[in-house]
C-alpha positions as CSV (number, residue, x, y, z in Angstrom):
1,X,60.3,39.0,270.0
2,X,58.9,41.2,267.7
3,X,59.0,40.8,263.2
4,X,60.8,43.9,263.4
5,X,63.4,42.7,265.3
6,X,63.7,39.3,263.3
7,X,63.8,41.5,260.5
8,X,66.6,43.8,261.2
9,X,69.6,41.8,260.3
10,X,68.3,42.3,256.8
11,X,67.9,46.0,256.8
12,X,71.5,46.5,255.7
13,X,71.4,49.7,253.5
14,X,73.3,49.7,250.2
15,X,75.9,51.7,251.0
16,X,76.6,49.7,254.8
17,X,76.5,46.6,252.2
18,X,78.8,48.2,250.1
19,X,81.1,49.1,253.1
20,X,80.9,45.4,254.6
21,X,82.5,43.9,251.0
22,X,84.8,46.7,250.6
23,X,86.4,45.5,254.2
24,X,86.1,42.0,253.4
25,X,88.0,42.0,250.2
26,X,91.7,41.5,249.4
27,X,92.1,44.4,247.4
28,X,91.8,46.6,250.4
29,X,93.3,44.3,252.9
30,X,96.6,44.7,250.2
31,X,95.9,48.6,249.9
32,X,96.6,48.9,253.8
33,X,99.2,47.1,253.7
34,X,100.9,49.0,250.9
35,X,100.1,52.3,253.2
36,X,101.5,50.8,256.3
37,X,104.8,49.9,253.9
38,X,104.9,53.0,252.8
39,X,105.0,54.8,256.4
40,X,107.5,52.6,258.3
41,X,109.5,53.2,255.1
42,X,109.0,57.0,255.5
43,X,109.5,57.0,259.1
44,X,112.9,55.3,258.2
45,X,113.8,58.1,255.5
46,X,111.4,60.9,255.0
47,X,112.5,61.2,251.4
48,X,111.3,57.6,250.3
49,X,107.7,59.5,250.0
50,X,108.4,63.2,250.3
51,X,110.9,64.1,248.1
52,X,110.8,64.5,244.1
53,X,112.6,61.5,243.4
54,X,111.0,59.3,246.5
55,X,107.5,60.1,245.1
56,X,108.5,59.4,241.9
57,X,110.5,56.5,242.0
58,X,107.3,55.5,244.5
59,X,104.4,55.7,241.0
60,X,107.2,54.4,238.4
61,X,108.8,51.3,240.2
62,X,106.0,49.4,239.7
63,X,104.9,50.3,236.7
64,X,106.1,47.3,234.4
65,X,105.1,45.1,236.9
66,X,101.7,46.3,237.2
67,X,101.4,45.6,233.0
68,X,102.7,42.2,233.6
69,X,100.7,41.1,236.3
70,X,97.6,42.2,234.5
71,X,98.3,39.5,231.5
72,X,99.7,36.9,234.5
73,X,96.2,37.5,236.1
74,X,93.9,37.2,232.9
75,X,95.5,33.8,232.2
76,X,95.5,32.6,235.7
77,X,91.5,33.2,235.7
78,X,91.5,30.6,232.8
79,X,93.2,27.7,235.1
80,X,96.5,28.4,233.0
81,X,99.6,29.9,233.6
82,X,102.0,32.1,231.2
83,X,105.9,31.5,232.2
84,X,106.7,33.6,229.0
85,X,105.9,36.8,230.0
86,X,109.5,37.9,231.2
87,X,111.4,36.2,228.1
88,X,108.0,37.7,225.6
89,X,109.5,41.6,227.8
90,X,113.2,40.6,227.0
91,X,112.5,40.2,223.1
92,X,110.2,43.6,222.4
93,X,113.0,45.5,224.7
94,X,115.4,44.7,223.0
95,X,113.9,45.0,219.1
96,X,112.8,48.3,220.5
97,X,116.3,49.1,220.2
98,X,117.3,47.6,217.0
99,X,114.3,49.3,215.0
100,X,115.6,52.5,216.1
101,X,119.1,51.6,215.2
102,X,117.9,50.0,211.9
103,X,115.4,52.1,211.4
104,X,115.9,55.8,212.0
105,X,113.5,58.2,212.0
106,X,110.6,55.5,212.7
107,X,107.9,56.9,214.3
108,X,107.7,56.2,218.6
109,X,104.2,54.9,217.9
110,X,105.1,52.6,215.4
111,X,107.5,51.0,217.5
112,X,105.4,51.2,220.2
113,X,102.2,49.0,218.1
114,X,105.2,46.8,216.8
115,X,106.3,45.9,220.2
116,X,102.3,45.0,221.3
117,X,102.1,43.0,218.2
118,X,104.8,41.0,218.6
119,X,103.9,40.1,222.3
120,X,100.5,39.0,221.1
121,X,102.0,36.8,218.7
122,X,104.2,35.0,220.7
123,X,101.2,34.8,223.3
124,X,99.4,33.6,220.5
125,X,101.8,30.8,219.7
126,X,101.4,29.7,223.8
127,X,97.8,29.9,223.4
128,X,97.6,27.7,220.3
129,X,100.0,25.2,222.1
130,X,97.5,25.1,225.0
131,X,94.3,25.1,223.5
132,X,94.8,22.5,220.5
133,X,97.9,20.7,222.0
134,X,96.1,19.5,224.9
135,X,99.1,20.2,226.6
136,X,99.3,21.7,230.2
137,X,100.2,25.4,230.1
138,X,102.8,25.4,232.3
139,X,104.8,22.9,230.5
140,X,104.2,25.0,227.2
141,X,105.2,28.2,228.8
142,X,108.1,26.8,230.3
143,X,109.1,25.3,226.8
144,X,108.7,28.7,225.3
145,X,110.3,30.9,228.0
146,X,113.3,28.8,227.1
147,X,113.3,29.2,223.5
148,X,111.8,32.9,223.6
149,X,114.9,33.9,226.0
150,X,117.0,31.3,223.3
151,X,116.3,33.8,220.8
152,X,117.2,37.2,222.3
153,X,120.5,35.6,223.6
154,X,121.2,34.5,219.7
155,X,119.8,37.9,218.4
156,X,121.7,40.3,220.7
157,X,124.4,37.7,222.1
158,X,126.8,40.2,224.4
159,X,125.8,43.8,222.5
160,X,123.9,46.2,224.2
161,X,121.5,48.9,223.6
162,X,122.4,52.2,224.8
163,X,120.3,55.5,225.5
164,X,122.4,56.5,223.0
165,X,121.1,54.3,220.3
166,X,117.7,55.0,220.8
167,X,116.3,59.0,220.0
168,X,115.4,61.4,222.7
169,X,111.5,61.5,221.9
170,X,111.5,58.2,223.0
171,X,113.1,58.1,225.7
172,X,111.5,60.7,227.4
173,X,108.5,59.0,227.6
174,X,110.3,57.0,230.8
175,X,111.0,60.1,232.3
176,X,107.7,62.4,230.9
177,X,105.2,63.4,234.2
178,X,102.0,65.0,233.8
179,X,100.7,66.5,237.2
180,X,103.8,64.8,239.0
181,X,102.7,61.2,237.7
182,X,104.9,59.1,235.6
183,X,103.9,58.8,232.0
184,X,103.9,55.0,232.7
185,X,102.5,55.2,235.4
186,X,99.5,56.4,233.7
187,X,100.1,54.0,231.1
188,X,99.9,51.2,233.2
189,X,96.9,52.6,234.8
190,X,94.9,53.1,231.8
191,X,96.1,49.2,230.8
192,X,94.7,47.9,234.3
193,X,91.3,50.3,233.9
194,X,90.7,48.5,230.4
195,X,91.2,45.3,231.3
196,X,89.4,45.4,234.8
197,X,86.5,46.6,233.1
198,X,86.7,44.0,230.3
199,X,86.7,41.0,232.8
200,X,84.2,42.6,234.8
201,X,81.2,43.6,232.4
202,X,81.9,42.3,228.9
203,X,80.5,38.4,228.1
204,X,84.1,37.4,227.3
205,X,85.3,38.2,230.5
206,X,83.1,36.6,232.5
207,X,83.0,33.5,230.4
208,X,86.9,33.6,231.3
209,X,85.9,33.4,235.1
210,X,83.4,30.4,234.2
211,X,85.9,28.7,232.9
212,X,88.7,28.8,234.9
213,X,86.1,27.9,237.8
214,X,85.3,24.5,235.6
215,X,86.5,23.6,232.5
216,X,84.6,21.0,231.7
217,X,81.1,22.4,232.9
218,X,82.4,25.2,230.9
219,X,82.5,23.0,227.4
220,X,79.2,21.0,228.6
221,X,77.3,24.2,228.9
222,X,78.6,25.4,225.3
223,X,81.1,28.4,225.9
224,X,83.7,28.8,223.6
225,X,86.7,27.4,225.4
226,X,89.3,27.1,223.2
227,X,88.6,31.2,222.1
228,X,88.7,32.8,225.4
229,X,92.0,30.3,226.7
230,X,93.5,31.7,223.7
231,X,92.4,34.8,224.0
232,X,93.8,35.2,227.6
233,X,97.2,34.0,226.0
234,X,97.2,37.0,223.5
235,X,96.1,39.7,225.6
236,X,99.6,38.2,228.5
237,X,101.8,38.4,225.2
238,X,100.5,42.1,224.0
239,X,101.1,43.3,227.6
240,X,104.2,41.9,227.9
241,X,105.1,43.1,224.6
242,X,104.4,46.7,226.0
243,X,105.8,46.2,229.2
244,X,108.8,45.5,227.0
245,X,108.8,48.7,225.3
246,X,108.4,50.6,228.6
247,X,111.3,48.9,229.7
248,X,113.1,50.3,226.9
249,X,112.4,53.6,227.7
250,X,111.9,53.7,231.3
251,X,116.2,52.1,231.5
252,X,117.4,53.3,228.4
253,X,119.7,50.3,228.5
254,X,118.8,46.9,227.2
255,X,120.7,43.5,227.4
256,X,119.6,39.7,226.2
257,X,119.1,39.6,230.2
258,X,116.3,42.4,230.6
259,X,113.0,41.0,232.6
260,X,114.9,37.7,233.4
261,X,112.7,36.1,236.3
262,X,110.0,38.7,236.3
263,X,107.6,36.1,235.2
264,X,107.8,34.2,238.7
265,X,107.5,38.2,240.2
266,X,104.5,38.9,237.7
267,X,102.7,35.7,238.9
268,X,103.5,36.1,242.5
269,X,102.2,39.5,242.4
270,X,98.6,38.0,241.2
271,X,98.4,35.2,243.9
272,X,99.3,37.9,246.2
273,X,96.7,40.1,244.7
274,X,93.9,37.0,245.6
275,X,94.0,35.5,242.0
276,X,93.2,32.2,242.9
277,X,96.2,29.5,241.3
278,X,93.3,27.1,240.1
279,X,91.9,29.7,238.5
280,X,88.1,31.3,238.3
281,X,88.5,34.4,240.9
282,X,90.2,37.2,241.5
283,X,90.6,40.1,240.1
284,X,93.2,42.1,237.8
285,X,93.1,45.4,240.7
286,X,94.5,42.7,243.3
287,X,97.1,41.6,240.4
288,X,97.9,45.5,240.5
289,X,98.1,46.0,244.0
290,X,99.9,42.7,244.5
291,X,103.0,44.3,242.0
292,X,102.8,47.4,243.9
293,X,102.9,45.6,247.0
294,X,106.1,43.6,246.0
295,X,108.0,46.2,243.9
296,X,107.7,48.7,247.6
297,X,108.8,46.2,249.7
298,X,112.0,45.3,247.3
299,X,112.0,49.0,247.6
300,X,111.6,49.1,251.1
301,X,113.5,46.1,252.7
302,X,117.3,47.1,251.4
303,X,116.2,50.5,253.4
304,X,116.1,49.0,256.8
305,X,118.9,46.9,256.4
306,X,117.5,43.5,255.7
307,X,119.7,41.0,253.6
308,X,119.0,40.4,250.0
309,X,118.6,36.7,251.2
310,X,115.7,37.5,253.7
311,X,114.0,40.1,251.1
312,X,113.0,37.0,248.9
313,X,112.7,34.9,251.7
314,X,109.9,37.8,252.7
315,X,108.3,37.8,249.2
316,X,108.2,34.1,249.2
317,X,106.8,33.6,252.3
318,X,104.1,36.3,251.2
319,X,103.2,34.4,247.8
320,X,102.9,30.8,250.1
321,X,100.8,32.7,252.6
322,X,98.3,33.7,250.0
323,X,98.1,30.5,248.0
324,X,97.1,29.1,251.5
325,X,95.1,31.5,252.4
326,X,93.0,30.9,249.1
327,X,92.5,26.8,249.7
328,X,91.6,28.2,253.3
329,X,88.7,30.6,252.5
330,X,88.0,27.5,249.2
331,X,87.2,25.0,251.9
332,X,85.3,27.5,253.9
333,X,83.3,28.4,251.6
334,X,82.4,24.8,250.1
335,X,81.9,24.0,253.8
336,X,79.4,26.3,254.0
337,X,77.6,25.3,250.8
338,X,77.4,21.8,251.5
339,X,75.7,22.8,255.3
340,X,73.2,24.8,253.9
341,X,72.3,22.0,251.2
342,X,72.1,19.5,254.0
343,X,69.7,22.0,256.0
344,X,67.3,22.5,253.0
C-alpha cells in the first residue's frame, strides 16, 4: 500500500471539513426539520406559507420565543437554569402599559430601555441568590417565578391593558415590516446575532462554556465564577425584560397572565436546540431554531387536526428525546476518550 494512500483520509479540504460538521451538527439537523414542518404544513393549506398573513404570522410567531430562549440558553451553558423568565415577561408587559397610561407622551425608547432594565434587575436578583447563596438555581428561580408572577397579580389584579391605553407609535412596532419581515423579527434576530457572537469569540463567553462544563476546575484554574454565573442571570432577565415589551406591542393586550408557562417552552426550546441540561455546550442558534421549531409545530399541529392533548404530548416527547439524545452522544464521546487514552 502506498504513503499516498495511507495519507488520503487526511486530505480533507477545508471547505469538505466544513461541509462534514455542518451535517453533523444539530443546528442543521433542526433547520431540516423546520423545512420539512413547514411543507407538510403547506401541502395541508397553501396559505400557511404563501399568503401575506401565513408568511407573516410564519417570521413573527416565534419571535418572543426566540428572545427567551436566547437568555434560557446563556444560563443553561453555566449548569443553571432561570424559571423566571416567563413571570420577569409578565411584569415588563404589563408596566409597559402602565407607563404609557401614567406617563403620556413618554418616549417608545424610553420605555423600551426601562423594560430591559428592569429584566436585568430582577435577573440580577436570581443571579445574586445563586452565586452568593450557594443555593441551586432551580430552587431560586422557582422561588422567584412565584413571587415575580406574586407581584403582577397584586399590581394589575383583574385590570387589563388595552391597545387603547397604549399610543399608536408603539404599537406599530408589532405590526411594522421592512422588506416583508417583522420588525421583531428582526429584533429578535439582531438579539440572537449579538449574543451568538459574544459566546462564541469574546473571553467572557467562552469562560461561560468552561464553566458550565466544570465548575470546580473552573474555580481551581482561577476564572471568575461568581461574575460570569451572574452575568448569565442578567443578560436571561434583560431579554426577558424585552421580550416583555414585544409582547406588549406585538398583542396590544396585556393581563397579570401574559407569558405564563413560557419559561418551561423557553427552556425546552434550548434542549431542543442541543443546549446540553448540565451545561457547557450548545449553542444560542440551536436555542433559536429550537423556538422556531416549537412555535411551527403549535402552529402546525391544530392544522392537521391533532388534539391540543397530543400537541404537548408531541412537544414533550421532543424535549425527552433530546435530553437523551445529549447523555447518548455524552457517553459516546467519553467512551471514545477513555479508548484512545488506553491505546496511548
Amino acid at each position: 500500500m502506498s504513503t499516498d494512500t495511507l495519507a488520503q483520509p487526511g486530505r480533507l479540504s477545508g471547505a469538505q471539513r466544513t461541509v462534514r460538521n455542518l451535517l453533523a451538527s444539530r443546528e442543521v439537523a433542526i433547520v431540516i426539520v423546520i423545512i420539512a414542518v413547514i411543507a407538510v404544513a403547506t401541502a395541508v393549506n397553501q396559505s400557511f406559507l404563501f399568503s401575506g398573513q401565513g408568511w407573516r404570522d410564519l417570521l413573527l410567531t416565534p419571535s418572543l420565543m426566540m428572545v427567551l430562549a436566547v437568555g434560557s440558553a446563556v444560563v443553561i451553558i453555566t449548569r443553571n437554569v432561570d424559571l423566571s423568565v416567563g413571570s420577569t415577561l409578565a411584569i415588563t408587559a404589563y408596566m409597559t402599559g402602565r407607563l404609557f397610561i401614567d406617563f403620556p407622551g413618554i418616549p417608545v425608547a424610553a420605555v423600551v430601555l426601562i423594560g430591559v432594565l428592569v429584566g436585568a434587575v430582577l435577573g440580577l436578583i436570581n443571579g445574586l441568590l445563586v452565586a452568593f447563596g450557594k443555593v441551586p438555581a432551580l430552587v431560586v428561580t422557582l422561588g422567584t417565578m412565584y413571587i415575580y408572577r406574586g407581584i403582577v397579580l397584586t399590581w394589575a389584579g383583574s385590570e387589563r391593558i388595552n391597545a387603547s391605553d397604549m399610543p399608536g407609535e408603539f404599537l406599530r412596532l408589532g405590526t411594522m415590516q421592512i422588506a416583508s419581515i417583522p420588525l421583531l423579527t428582526i429584533i429578535a434576530v439582531v438579539v440572537l446575532i449579538g449574543v451568538g457572537y459574544y459566546l462564541a469569540t469574546a473571553r467572557g463567553g467562552r469562560e461561560m462554556y468552561a464553566i458550565g462544563s466544570d465548575p470546580e476546575a473552573a474555580t481551581l484554574y482561577g476564572l471568575p465564577v461568581t461574575k460570569r454565573v451572574i452575568g448569565a442571570f442578567i443578560v436571561s432577565g434583560a431579554l426577558a425584560g424585552l421580550a416583555g415589551v414585544m409582547y406588549a406591542a406585538r398583542y396590544g393586550t396585556v393581563s397579570a397572565s401574559a407569558g405564563t408557562a413560557w419559561e418551561l417552552e423557553a427552556i425546552g426550546a434550548a434542549v431542543i436546540g442541543g443546549v446540553a441540561i448540565f451545561g457547557g455546550s450548545g449553542t444560542v442558534w440551536g436555542a433559536a431554531f429550537g423556538a422556531i421549531l416549537l412555535m411551527t409545530i403549535n402552529r402546525t399541529l391544530p392544522m392537521i387536526g391533532v388534539p391540543d392533548f397530543w400537541q404537548r404530548a408531541v412537544v414533550g416527547a421532543m424535549i425527552i428525546g433530546a435530553i437523551v439524545l445529549d447523555r447518548y452522544l455524552a457517553v459516546r464521546q467519553s467512551r471514545r476518550l477513555q479508548e484512545a487514552r488506553d491505546e496511548e
